[in-house]
N, C-alpha and C positions, 0 to 999 in steps of 0.2 A: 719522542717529543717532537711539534711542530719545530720544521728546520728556524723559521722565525722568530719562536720565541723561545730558540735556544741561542741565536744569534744576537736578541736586544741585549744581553747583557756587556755586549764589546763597545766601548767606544760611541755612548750614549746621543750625543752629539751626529759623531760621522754616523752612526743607526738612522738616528731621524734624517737627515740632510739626504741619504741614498735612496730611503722608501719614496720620500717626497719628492726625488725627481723621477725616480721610477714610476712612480701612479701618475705625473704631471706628464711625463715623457707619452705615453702610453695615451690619455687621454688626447693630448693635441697631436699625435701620430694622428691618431682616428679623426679628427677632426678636420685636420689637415687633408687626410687624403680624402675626404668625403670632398672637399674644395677641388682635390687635384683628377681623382676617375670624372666624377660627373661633367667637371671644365672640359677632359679630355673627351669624352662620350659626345660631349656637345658640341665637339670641334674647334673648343680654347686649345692653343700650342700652352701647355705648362711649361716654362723654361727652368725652373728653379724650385726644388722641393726641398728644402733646409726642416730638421730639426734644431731649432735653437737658435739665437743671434750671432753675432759678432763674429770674430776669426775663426774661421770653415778649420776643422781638425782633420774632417776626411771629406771626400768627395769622390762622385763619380759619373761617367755620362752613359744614360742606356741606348739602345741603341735605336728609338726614339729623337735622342736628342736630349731629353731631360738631364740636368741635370740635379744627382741628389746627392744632400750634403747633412754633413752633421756639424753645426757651430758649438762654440765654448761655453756660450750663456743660455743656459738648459730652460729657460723660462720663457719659454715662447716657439712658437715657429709661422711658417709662411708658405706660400706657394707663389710664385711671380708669374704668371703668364704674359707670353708675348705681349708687347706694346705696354706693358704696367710703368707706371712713373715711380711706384714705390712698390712697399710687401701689401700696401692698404689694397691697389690696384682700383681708385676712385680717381686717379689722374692719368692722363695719357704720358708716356717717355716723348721727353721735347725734342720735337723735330724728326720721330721717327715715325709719325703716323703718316706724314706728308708725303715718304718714299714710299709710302708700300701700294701695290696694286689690289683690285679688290678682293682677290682670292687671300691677301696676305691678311687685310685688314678684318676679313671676318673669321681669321686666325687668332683675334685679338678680344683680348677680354671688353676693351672699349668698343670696337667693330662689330661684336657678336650682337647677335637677336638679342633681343628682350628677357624675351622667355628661357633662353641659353643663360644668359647673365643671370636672371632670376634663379634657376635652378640650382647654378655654381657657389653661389653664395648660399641660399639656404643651407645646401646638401651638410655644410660643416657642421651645423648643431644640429640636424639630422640625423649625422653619422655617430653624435655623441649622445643620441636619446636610443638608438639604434644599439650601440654598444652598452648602454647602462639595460635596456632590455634581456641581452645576448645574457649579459652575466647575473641577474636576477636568476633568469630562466632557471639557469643552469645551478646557481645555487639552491633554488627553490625542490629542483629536483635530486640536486644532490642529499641534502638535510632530510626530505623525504616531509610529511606527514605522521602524525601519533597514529596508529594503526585502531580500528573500532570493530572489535569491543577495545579497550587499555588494560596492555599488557605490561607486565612489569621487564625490562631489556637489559639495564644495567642498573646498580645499586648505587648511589655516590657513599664516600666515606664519611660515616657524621659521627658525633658523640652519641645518639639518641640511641636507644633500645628499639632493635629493627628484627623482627621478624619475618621480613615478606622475603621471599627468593626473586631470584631472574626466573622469570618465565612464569608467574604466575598473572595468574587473569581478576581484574579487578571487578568486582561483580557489585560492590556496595562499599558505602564507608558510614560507620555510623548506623546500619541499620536501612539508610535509603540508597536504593539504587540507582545505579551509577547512567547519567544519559547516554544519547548519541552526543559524539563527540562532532559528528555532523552539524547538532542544531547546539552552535554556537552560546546565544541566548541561554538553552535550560543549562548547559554545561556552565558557564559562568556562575548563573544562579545559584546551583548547587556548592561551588567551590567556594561563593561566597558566604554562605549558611553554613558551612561545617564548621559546629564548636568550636572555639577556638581554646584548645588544652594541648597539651606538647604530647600524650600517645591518643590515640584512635582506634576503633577496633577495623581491621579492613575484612571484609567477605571476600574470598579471592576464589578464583578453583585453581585445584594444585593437583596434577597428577587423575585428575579426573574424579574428584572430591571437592565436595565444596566447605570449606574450614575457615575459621573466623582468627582472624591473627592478629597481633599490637604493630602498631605502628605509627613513627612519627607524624606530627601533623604533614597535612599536603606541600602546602606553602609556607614549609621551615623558611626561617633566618638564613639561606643557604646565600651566596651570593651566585647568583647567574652571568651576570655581566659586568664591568667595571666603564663607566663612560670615560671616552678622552679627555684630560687636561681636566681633572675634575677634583675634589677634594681625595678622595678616594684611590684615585689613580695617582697624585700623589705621593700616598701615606702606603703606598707598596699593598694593597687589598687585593687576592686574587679572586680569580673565578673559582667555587669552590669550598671556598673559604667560609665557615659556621660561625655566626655572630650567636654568640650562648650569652653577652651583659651586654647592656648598655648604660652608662653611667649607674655603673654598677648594681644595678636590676639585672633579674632574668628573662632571657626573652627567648622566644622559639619560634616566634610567627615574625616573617618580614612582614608583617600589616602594623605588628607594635613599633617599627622605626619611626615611618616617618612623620609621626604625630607628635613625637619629641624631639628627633631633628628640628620640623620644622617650629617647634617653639622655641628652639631654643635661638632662633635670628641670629645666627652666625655665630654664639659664644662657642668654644670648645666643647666636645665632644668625647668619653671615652669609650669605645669600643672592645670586648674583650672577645678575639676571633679563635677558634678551633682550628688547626692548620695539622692534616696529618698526624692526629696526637698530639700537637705541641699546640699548646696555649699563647696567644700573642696580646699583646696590650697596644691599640694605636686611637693614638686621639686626633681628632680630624673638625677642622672648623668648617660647618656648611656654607655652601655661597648661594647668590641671591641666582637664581635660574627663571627665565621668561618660559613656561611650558608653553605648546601650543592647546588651544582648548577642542575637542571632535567636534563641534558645532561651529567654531571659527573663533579667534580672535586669541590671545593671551592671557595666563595668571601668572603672578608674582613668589614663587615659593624660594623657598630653602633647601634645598640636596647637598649631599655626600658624593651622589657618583654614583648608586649602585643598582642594577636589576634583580628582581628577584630569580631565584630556581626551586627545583623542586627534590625531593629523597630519592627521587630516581628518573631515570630515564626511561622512558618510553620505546615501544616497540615501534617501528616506524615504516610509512611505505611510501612509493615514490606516487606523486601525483599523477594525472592526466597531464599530459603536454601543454594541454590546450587550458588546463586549470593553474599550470604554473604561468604560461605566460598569459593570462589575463589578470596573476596575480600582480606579475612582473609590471604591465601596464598600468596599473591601481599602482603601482609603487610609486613608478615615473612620476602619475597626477598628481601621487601627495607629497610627493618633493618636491614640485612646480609649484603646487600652489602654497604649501608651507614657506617658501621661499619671496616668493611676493606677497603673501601677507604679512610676514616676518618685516620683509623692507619696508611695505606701506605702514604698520606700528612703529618701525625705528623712527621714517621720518616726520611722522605726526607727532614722537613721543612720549607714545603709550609704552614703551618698553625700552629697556638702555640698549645705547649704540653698542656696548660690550657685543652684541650679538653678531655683528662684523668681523671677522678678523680677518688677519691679511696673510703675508705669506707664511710668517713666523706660525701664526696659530695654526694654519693650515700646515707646516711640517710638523705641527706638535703633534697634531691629530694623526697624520700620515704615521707617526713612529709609535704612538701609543698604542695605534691599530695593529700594527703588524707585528708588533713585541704581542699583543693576543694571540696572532695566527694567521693564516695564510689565507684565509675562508673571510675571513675578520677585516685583513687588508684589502681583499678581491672585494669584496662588498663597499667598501671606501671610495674605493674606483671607481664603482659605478655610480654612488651618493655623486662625489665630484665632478664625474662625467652628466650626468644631469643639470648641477649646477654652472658650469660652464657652459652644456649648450644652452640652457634658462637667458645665463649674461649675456652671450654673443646677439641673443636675440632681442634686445633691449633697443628700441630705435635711438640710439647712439652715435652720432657720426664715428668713424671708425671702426665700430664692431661692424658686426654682418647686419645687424635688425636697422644699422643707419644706411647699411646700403639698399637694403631691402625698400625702406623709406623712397631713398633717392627713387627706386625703380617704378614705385607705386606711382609717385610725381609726374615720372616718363610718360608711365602708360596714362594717366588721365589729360595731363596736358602736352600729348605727342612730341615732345623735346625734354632734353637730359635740363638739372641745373645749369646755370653759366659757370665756366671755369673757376670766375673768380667768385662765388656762390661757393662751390664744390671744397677750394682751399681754406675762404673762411668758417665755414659749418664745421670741415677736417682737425683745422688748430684748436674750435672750440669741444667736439667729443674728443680730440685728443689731452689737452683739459682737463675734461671731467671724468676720464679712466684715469689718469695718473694723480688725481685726487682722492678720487677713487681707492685708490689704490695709498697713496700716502695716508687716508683716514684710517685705513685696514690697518695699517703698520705700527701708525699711533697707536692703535687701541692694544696692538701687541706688547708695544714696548713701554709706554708711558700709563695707558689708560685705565687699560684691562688686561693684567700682566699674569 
């Protein structure tokens, strides 16, 4: 069993609170030190590399000079380099710029080139699109690919009447043959035309024969996934898990759900699941979900929480490198732009604010994840490592995309903001992240609970 989620069941609570600062910690490490190599490469003195805020628990100084520390308040970190007024480093420390000589001063995050300062500041959400890549990559290659021709790998355990073995070769279902699992397109096609009855006949070769055997439809009731914080997750649903009634009908195809979920506008739901032999009864109210639509924009449905699976597993192979991380890059784009299309619909209207949350929903998700598995959690990391470097890059005073701003200012009209510019623009995105930030928290605890 994944050490993970043999571990959610202690202490539900302390579970989520440890994952969430775990993937939080890990993400602004990265971020962090994308701020703190590049500064230093550039010729910034980093003086202070803190994990977290407040009372330093540990610390230490390299031999550099740096010093690195670890504070109490696990939500956040910083990097100070020489001459910073704050952790922001958009103001100069009062009265120490005036001592330094010129060697000192272009030691200084404020003194540095342009182009230096420019580079220090991107690098953080850099570092976090950089690290959501890294780990794509790697799980892409790890999960592998359905291997082609489709071979049968592993059986999952259902109720249905199953004839097919591991290791047989799929050659037909139904009488037609089975595509390249290459041309996406006809494979879909096909999967979505097969009869929908609960056996099938499959053409398989088995031992170097070609024999025609029963078996469950493709796309059983099986549950594949279970989404965080969700109806479903919930009401205890695993991965797995055989939906045989729903309100008391029979069903065998996940394609008969969600046509009566979604009429059913949030009333209760009973579900009768298949778990290992053992029969379960859970009823589950759907909630109102903003989908995103492939051509752009929002719908309004009803969901459970649940993905579909299949009777079995697949033989699988590992990709090209160069196929997984172009995958990895496409993933990046549609978290970016799912992201801000998401925000530009919240703020129009077209879809509820519910779709914000803050830190609470963000621990919920961190702990539901990783009560799945470790593959399951690692992939979270990279979703929120995306998302955050997405924020920082928001021209925001305070974040990095309002220094970025500032610098763009620089280079066209050859001088920085005035000071007193610099602190008011500072209190106003300082502002609007802690509203930001308190909207999120709303919609945790009062809103969208």
């Amino acid at each position: 069993m994944d050490f993970m989620a043999l571990t959610s069941g202690f202490g539900g609570f302390l579970f989520t609170a440890v994952f969430f600062i775990i993937a939080l910690s890990i993400i602004i490490a990265i971020h962090e030190y994308g701020h703190y190599i590049v500064g230093k490469k550039s010729g910034i003195f980093p003086e202070v590399f803190s994990l977290g805020f407040g009372p330093v628990l540990w610390s230490r100084v390299d031999r550099d000079g740096t010093k690195w520390q670890l504070a109490a308040i696990p939500f956040g970190g910083f990097v100070k380099f020489r001459g910073d007024g704050n952790a922001s480093g958009a103001l100069a420390e009062e009265g120490v710029m005036e001592s330094m000589d010129a060697a000192e001063r272009r030691s200084t995050m404020i003194g540095a080139p342009l182009w230096a300062r420019a580079a220090t500041v991107a690098a953080g959400p850099i570092f976090n699109f950089v690290l959501s890549i890294v780990i794509f990559t790697a799980v892409f290659l790890y999960r592998g690919v359905a291997a082609d021709p489709l071979i049968v790998d592993e059986l999952k355990p259902t109720p249905y009447t199953q004839e097919l073995r591991e290791g047989d070769q799929v050659l037909a279902i139904e009488g037609v043959d089975l595509p390249s699992q290459d041309d996406l397109l006809a494979y879909s096609t096909f999967l979505n035309n097969l009869p929908e009855q609960p056996l099938l006949d499959y053409t398989v070769l088995r031992d170097g024969a070609e024999i025609t055997v029963a078996g469950p439809y493709l796309r059983a009731s099986i549950v594949g996934s279970v989404v965080p914080r969700s109806a479903a997750m919930d009401a205890g649903l695993q991965v797995g898990d055989v939906i045989t009634h729903l309100n008391g009908e029979e069903v065998f195809a996940f394609a008969q759900l969600p046509e009566v979920i979604e009429a059913s506008e949030g009333a209760p739901v009973e579900l009768e699941i298949w778990r290992d032999g053992e029969v379960l009864t859970k009823t589950l109210e759907a909630r109102r979900v903003d989908e995103p639509l492939p051509e752009g924009g929002f719908r309004t449905v009803y969901r459970i929480g649940l993905g579909s699976g299949q009777v079995f597993e697949p033989e699988t192979v590992t990709p090209s490198f160069g196929d997984a991380l172009w995958g990895s890059v496409e993933q990046v784009g549609t978290i970016m732009s799912g992201s801000v299309s998401g925000l530009w619909h919240m703020a129009t209207g077209a879809i509820s604010s519910c779709n914000l949350s803050g830190p609470i929903g963000i621990a919920e998700t961190a702990g539901d994840m990783a009560s799945q598995g470790t593959l399951d959690f690692i992939w979270l990391i990279a979703v929120l490592s995306t998302a955050i470097g997405l924020l920082n890059l928001f021209p925001i005073p305070v974040l990095d995309g309002g220094h970025l701003v500032f610098y763009a200012y620089e280079a066209v009209f050859r001088k920085p903001p005035s000071e007193a510019a610099l602190k008011v623009l500072m209190s106003m995105g300082l502002t609007i992240v802690l509203g930001m930030m308190l909207f999120g928290l709303s919609n945790d605890l009062l809103f969208c609970p």
